[in-house]
ZAMI-668806 format. One record per residue (C-alpha): residue in three letters; x, y, z. Coordinates in steps of 0.001 Angstrom, whole numbers, padded with zeros to 6 digits, always signed. Each point is the difference from the previous one (the first is absolute). Example, Ala and Ser with C-alpha at 12.3 -4.5 7.8 and 13.67 -1.06 7.14 Angstrom:
% ZAMI-668806
Ala+012300-004500+007800/Ser+001370+003440-000660/
***
This chain:
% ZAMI-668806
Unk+021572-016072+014973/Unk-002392+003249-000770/Unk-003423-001622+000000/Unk-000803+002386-002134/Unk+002252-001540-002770/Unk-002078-003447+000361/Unk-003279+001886-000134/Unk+000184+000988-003544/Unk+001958+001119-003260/Unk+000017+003874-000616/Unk+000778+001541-003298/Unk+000295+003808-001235/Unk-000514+000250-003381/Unk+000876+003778-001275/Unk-001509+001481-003306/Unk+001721+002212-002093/Unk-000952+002997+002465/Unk+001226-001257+003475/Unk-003384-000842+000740/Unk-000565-003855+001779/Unk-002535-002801-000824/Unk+000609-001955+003487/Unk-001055-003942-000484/Unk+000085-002312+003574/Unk-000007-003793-000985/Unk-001383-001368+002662/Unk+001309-002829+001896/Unk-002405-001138+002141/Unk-002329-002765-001405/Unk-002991+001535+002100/Unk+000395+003280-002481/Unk-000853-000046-003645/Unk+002398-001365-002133/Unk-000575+002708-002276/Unk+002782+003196+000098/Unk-001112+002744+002166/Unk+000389+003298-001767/Unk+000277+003141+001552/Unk-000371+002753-003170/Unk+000633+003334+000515/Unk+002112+003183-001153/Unk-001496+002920+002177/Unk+001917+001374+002694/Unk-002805-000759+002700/Unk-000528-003725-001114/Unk+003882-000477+000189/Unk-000248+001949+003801/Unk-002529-002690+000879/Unk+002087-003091-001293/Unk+002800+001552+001902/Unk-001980+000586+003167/Unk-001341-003927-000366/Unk+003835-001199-000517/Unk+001014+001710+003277/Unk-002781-001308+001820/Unk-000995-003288-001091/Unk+003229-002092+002042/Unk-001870+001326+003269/Unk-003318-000263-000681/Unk-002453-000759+002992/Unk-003235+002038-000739/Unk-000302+002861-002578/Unk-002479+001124-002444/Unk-000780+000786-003509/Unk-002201+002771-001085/Unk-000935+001163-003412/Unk-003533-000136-002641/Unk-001646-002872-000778/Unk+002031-001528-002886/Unk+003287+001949+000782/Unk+002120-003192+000344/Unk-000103-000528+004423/Unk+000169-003885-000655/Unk+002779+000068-002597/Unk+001867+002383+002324/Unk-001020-002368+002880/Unk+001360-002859-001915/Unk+003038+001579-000111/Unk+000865+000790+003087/Unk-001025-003369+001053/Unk+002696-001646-002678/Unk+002767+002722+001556/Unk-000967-000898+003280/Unk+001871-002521+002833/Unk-003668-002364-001029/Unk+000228-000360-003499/Unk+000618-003673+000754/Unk-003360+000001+001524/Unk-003325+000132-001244/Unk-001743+003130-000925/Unk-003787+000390+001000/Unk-002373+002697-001339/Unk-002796+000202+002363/Unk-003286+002191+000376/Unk+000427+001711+003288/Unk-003663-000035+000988/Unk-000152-003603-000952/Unk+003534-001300+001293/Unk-001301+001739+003605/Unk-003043-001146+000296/Unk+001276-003764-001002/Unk+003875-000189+000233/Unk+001671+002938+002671/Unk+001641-002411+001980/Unk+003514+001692+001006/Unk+001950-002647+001253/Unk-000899-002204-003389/Unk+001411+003183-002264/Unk+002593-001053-001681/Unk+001910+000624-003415/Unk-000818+003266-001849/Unk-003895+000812+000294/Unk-001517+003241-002993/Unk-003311+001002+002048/Unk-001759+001681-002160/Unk-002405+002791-000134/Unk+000112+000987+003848/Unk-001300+003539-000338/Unk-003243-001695-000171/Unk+000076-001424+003175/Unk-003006+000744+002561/Unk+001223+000516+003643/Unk-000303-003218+001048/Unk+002134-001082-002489/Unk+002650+002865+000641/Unk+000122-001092+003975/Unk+000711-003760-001507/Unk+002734+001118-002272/Unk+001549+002565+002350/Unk+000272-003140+002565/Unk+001734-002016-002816/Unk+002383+002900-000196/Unk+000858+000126+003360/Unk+000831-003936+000366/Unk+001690-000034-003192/Unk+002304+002611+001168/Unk+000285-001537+003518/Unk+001650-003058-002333/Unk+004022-000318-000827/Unk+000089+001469-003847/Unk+000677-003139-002648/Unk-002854-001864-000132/Unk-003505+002100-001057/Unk-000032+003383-002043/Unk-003370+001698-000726/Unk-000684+002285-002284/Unk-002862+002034-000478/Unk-001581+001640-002598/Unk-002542+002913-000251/Unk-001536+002231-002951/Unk-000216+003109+002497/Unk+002665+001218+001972/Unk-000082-001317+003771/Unk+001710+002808+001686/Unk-003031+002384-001686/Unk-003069-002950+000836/Unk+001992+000160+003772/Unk-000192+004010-000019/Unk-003907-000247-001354/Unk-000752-002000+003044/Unk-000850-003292-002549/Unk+002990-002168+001231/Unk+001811-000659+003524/Unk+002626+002497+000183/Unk+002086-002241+001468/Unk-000817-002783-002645/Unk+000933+002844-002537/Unk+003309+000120+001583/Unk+000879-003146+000605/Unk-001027-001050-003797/Unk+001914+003249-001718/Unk+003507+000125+001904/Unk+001183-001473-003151/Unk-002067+000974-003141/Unk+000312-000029-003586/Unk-002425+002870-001875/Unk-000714-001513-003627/Unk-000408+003532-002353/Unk-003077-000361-002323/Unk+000832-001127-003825/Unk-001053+004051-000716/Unk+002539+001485+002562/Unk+002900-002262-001905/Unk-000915+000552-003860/Unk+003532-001019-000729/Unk-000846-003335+000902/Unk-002472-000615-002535/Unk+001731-000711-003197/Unk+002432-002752+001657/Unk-002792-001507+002163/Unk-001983+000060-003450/Unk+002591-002101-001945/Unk+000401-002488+003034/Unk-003491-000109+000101/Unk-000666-000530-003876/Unk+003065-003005-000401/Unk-001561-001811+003169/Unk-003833-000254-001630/Unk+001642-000813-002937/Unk+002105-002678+000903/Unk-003350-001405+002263/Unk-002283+000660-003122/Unk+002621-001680-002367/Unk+000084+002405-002050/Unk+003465+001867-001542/Unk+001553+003178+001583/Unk-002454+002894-000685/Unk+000975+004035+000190/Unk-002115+003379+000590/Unk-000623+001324-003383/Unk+000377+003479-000485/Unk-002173+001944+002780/Unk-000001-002416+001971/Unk+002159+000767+002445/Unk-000918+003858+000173/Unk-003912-001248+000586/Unk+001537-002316+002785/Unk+001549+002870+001324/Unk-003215+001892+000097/Unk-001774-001595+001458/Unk-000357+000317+004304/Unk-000320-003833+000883/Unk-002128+000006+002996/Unk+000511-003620+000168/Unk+003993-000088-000062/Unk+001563-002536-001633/Unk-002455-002157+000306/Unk-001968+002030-002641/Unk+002734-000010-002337/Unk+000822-003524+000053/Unk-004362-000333-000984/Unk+000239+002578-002262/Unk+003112-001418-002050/Unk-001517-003526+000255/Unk-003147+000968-001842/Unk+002076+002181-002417/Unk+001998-003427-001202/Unk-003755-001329-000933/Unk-000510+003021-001916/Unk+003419+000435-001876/Unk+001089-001322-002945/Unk+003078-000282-002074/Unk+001746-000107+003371/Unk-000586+003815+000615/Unk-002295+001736+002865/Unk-001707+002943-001320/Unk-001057+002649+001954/Unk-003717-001195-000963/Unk+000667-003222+001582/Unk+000399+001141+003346/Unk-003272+000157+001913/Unk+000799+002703+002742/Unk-002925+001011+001834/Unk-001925+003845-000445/Unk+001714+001895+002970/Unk+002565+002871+000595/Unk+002836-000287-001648/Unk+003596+001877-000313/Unk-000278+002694-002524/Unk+002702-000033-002719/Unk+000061+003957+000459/Unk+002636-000817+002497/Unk+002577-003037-001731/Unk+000625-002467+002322/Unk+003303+000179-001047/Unk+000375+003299+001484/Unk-001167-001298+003400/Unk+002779-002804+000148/Unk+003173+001904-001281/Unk+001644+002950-000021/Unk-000093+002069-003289/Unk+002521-001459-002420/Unk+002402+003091-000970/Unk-000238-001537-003901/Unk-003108+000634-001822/Unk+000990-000618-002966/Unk-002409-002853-002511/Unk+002880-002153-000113/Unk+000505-000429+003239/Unk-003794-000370+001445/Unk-000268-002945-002674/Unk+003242-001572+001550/Unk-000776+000953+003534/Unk-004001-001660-000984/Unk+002018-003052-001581/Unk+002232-001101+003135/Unk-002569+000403+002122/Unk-002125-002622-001860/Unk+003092-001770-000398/Unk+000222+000085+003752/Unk-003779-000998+000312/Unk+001086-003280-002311/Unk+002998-000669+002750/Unk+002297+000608-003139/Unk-001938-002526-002615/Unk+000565+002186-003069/Unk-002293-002101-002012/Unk-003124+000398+002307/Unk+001062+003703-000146/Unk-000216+000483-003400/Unk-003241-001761-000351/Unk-001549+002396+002618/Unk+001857+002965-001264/Unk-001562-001157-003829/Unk+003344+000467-001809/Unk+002593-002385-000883/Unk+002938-001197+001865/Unk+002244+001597-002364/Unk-001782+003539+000955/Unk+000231-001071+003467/Unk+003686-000530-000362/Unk+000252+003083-001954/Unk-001265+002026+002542/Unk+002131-001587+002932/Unk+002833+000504-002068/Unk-000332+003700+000306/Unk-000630+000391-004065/Unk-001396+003205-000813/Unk-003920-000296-000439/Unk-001303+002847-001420/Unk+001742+001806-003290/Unk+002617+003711+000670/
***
């Protein structure tokens, strides 16, 4: 039997554009017994999940890159639930502290996130870089570690700040996480996940981005990656009311931001060859639609018309009078 089949339960879920919402229940009563969710619709976040599903069954030691709040730990977490361990336990550990305390090699066992080792003093690097070495000297099976840094190693390694040989050792398998601003077509699903999840924690019923909303969230740079957005959105639902965020709720920080001179939209698709009123409302509609995973009512709510409009304008009616 494919261990990987006992590990966990792995569903696809397409929206009305092809894109995927990928949810792991996990299986393992060491993991949370709360869904993972992987969200994403750009082309590089789907590269990355691919990369991680290729990888994960022979995991031994790799690494994770990418900002502070980019998402290394949920990434982390899922390679850990598509890897030969899931059954195991996972454990998150500071690399200076796990070192200086823990860094016995023949005790590692089960699937190990050390994080944070680009801030490692030399010392520390010659410990871990012996770790490596007895780890790998080991049958595969029974330890994985995986590393995780905010700076690229191979560049620290090249700068003279890490052991090149650490460097190599820790990157011969690496996953790059893009910032939240280098994937801008992540935002709006990441910000619906986002909102249902505080809501359903807060109690509180479903809420939507009001109109603006979603253009300020696509503004805006977000140094701090998802992380930011998941703050931001949280202090918005203490702000909203009537179920709607409004633009004014959302506390984004003084910074630079994206100028609208240049539409977003026009960075993430090709010129459509119809111009036309009609069909900029319809094309605007489905892709809220889309945003709403096909819940027309939600749609119409954030759209402000009725569901009879909405239908209207799915059903190809002419909008404007001849």
């Amino acid at each position: 039997m494919n261990p990987m089949q006992n590990s966990s339960s792995f569903r696809a879920h397409p929206n009305a554009s092809g894109l995927t919402l990928v949810e792991i229940a996990a299986a393992s009563s060491a993991a949370s017994s709360a869904t993972l969710q992987i969200v994403g619709v750009s082309a590089a976040w789907r590269k990355l999940i691919m990369q991680a599903d290729m990888a994960a069954p022979h995991l031994q030691i790799a690494t994770v890159e990418g900002e502070h709040g980019s998402g290394k730990q949920t990434l982390a977490r899922y390679l850990y639930s598509r890897s030969p361990l899931a059954r195991a336990n996972f454990q998150r550990r500071d690399a200076r502290e796990w070192l200086a305390t823990e860094a016995d090699p023949a005790a590692l066992a089960g699937f190990t996130y050390l994080d944070r080792v680009d801030l490692l003093a030399p010392p520390g690097q010659g410990l871990l870089l012996a770790v490596l070495k007895a780890l790998q000297d080991r049958p595969p099976g029974r330890a994985i570690l995986l590393a995780s840094s905010q700076t690229s190693l191979r560049q620290m390694a090249g700068q003279g700040l890490l052991l090149p040989d650490l460097a190599f050792r820790l990157t011969a398998i690496r996953f790059a996480i893009p910032p939240l601003r280098q994937r801008r077509e992540d935002i709006a699903p990441l910000a619906q996940f986002l909102l249902e999840r505080i809501c359903t924690r807060y109690q509180q019923r479903p809420m939507v981005l009001g109109p603006g909303s979603l253009p300020r969230l696509l503004q805006h740079n977000w140094p701090g990656n998802v992380r930011e957005l998941a703050s931001v959105l949280e202090a918005a639902l203490l702000e909203a009311e009537n179920g709607v965020i409004r633009p004014v709720d959302l506390a984004l920080s003084d910074g630079p931001q994206t100028s609208f001179e240049t539409p977003i939209v026009t960075q993430l698709s090709p010129q459509p060859a119809d111009l036309s009123l009609d069909a900029v409302v319809r094309r605007h509609v489905q892709y809220v639609l889309d945003l709403n995973r096909g819940n027309k009512l939600r749609a119409a709510r954030q759209l402000a018309i009725s569901r009879s409009t909405l239908y209207r304008i799915l059903g190809n009616e002419c909008l404007l009078p001849r």
